[in-house]
C-alpha positions in Angstrom: -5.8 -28.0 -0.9 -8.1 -25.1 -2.6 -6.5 -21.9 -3.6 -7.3 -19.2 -1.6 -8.6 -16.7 -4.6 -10.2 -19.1 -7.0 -10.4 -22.1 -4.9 -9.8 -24.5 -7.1 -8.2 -28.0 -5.6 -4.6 -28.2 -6.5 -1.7 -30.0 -5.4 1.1 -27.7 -4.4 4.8 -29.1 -5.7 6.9 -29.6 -2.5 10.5 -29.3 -3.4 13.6 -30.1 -1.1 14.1 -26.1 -0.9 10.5 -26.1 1.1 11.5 -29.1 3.0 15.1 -27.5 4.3 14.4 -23.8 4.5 10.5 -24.9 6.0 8.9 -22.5 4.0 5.2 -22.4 3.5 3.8 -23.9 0.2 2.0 -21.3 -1.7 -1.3 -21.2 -0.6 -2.4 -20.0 -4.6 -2.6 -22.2 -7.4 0.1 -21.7 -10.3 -2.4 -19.9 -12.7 -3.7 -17.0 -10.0 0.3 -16.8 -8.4 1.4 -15.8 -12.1 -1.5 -13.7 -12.9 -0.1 -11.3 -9.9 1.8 -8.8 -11.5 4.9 -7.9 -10.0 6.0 -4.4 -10.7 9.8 -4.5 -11.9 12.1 -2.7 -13.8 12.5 1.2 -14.0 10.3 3.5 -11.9 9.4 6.9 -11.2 11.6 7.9 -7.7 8.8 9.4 -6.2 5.9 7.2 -6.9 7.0 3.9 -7.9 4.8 4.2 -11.0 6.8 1.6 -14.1 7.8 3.4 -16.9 7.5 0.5 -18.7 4.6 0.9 -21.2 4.4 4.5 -20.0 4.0 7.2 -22.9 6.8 9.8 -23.0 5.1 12.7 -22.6 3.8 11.0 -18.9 7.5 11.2 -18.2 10.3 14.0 -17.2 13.4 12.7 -16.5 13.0 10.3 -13.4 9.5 11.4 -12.3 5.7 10.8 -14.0 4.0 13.6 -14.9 1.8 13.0 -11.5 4.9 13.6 -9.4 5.7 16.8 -11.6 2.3 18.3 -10.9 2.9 17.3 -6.6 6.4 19.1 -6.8 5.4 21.6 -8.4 2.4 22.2 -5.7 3.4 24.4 -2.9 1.6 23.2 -0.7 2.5 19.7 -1.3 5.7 19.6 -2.1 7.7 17.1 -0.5 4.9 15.9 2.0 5.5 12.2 0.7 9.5 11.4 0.5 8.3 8.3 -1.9 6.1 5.4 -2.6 6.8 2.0 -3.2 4.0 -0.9 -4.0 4.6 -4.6 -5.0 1.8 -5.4 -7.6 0.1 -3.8 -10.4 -3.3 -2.9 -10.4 -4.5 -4.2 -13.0 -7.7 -6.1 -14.0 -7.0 -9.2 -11.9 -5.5 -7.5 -9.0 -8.8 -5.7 -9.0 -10.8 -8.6 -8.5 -8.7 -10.3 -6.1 -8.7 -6.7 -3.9 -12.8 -6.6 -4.2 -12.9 -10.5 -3.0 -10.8 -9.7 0.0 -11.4 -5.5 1.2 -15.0 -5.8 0.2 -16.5 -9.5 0.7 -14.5 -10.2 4.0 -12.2 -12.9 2.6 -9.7 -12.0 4.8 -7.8 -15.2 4.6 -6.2 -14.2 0.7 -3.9 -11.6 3.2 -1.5 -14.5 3.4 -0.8 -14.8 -0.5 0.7 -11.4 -0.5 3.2 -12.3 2.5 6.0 -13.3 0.9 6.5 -10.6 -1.7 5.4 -8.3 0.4 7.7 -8.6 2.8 10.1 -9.0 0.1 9.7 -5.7 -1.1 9.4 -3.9 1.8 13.0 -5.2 3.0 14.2 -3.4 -0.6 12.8 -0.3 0.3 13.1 0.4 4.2 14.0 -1.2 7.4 13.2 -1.7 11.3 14.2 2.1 11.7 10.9 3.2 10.3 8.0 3.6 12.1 5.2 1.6 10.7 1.9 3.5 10.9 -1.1 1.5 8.5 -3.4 3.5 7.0 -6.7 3.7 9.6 -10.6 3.5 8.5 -13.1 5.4 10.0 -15.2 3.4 12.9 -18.2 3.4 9.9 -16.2 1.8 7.4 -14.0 -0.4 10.0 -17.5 -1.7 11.1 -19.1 -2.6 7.3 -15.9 -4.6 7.1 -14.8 -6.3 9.8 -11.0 -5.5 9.5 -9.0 -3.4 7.9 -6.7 -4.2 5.2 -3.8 -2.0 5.9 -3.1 -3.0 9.1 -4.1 -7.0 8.0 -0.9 -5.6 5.5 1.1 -4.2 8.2 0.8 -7.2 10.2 2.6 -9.6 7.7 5.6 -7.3 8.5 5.8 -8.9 12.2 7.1 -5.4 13.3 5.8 -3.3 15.5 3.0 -1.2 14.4 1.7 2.4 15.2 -1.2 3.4 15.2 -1.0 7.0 15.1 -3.6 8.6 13.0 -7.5 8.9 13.7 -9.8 8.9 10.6 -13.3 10.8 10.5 -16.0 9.1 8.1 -16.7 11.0 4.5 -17.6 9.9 1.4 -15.5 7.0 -0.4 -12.4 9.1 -2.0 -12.2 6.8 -4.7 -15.5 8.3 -6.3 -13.8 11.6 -6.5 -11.3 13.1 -8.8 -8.0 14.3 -7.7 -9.1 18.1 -7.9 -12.3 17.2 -5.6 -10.0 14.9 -3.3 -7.5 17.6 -2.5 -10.1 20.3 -1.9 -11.7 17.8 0.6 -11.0 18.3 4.3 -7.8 16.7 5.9 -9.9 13.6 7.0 -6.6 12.2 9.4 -5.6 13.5 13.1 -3.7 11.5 15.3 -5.0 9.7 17.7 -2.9 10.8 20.4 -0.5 13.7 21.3 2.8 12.3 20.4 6.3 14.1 19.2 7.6 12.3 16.3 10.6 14.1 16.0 13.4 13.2 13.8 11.4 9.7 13.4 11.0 8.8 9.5 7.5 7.0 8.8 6.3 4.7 6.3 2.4 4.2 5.9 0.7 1.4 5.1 -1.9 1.2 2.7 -3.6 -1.1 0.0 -3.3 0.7 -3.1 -1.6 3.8 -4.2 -4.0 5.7 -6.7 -3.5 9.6 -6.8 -1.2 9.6 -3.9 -3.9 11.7 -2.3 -5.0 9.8 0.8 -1.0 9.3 1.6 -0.3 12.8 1.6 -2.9 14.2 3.8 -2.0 11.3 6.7 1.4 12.3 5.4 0.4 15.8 6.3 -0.4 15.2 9.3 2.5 13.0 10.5 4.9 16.2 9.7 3.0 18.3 11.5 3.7 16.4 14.5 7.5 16.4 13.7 8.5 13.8 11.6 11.4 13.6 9.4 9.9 12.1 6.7 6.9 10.4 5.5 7.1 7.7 2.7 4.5 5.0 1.9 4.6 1.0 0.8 1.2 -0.5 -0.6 0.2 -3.7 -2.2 -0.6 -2.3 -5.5 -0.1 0.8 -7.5 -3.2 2.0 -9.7 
């Protein structure tokens, strides 16, 4: 078989564990499953961004300095309970995420199942509403899918799709200063009461934390508890 990100032929090693417990062989080859950087070890509580490697002066206590700066914001304060993401975003993550979001490969979505899953069961449970993270009806159509909810999906729990997203220029050419003065682009997509409910969102990567907060935003507005968020990789 060809793996799914660089297609090269390889022969997966079939152990009795696969054979007992009937789980899939990996559908990547040895060299791209290991190049997929797993975040572990000790994290900021709010953002899930590894302190490993991390200057000191980018840390206070339990938080980066990026969750500082949203705590210490009025107006944003609290909005997201917490994110938590599987992978780095590093160089190769990079290129894997551009063959998939952006040339239609939509296949490589199974790769991350596993771990995915994995991590999500760490974090959360079947008492959370899962809401992915919508595109605009533009974007949705340039693409053919879209990757949060392909994310969502690997979950096999029910999804919600409760937010409504109006078309703008891409927020990841914009700095965080010009992404927070930009226009809430979310609204849900029907009147709903979300009381007492706590929601997780589903998203690809987790850059500024912008994006999350103002569906975040949103969601409270409506009357939910809380509002944390669980993406593939963390930038």
């Amino acid at each position: 078989m060809n793996c799914l990100i660089c297609h090269t032929p390889y022969n997966p090693t079939v152990s009795w564990r696969y054979l007992l417990t009937l789980k899939k062989v990996d559908c990547l080859c040895s060299k791209c499953r290991n190049a997929l950087m797993r975040i572990d070890g000790e994290i900021c509580d709010s953002c899930g961004r590894p302190f490993a490697g991390l200057e000191p002066l980018h840390r206070q206590g339990r938080l980066c300095t990026d969750c500082v700066r949203w705590q210490e914001d009025d107006e944003w304060k609290d909005v997201l309970t917490k994110n938590r993401s599987v992978y780095m975003y590093d160089e190769f993550m990079k290129e894997v995420v551009a063959l998939w979001k952006f040339r239609g490969d939509y296949a490589i979505v199974q790769a991350f199942q596993e771990e995915f899953c994995h991590e999500f069961d760490r974090y959360f449970d079947h008492t959370f509403l899962i809401v992915p993270i919508p595109l605009s009806a533009e974007r949705l159509y340039e693409r053919g899918f879209n990757q949060a909810k392909a994310l969502a999906e690997l979950l096999a729990l029910p999804i919600h799709e409760l937010l409504h997203r109006h078309h703008l220029e891409k927020q990841s050419k914009k700095s965080r200063r010009e992404r927070l003065r930009t226009e809430n682009v979310f609204q849900l997509s029907e009147k709903t009461s979300l009381q007492d409910r706590h929601i997780v969102l589903i998203d690809d990567i987790y850059t500024t934390g912008t994006t999350l907060r103002h569906a975040a935003k949103v969601l409270l507005k409506a009357g939910a508890a809380s509002v944390s968020s669980f993406t593939l990789a963390r930038g």
